[in-house]
C-alpha positions in Angstrom: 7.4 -4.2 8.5 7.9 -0.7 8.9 4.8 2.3 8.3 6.2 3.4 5.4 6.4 -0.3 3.6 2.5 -0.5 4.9 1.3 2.3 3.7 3.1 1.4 0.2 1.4 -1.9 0.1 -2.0 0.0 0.5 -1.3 2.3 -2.0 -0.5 -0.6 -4.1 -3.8 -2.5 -3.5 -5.5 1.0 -4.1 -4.1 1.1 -7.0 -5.6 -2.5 -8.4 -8.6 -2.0 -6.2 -9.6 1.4 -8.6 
């Protein structure tokens, strides 16, 4: 998994987190 797909993924639980 690279950096970029990580820091994806958070911005994706960021997202649902509010």
């Amino acid at each position: 998994m690279t950096f970029k797909v990580v820091h994806y993924i958070n911005q994706f639980y960021a997202g649902i987190g509010g």
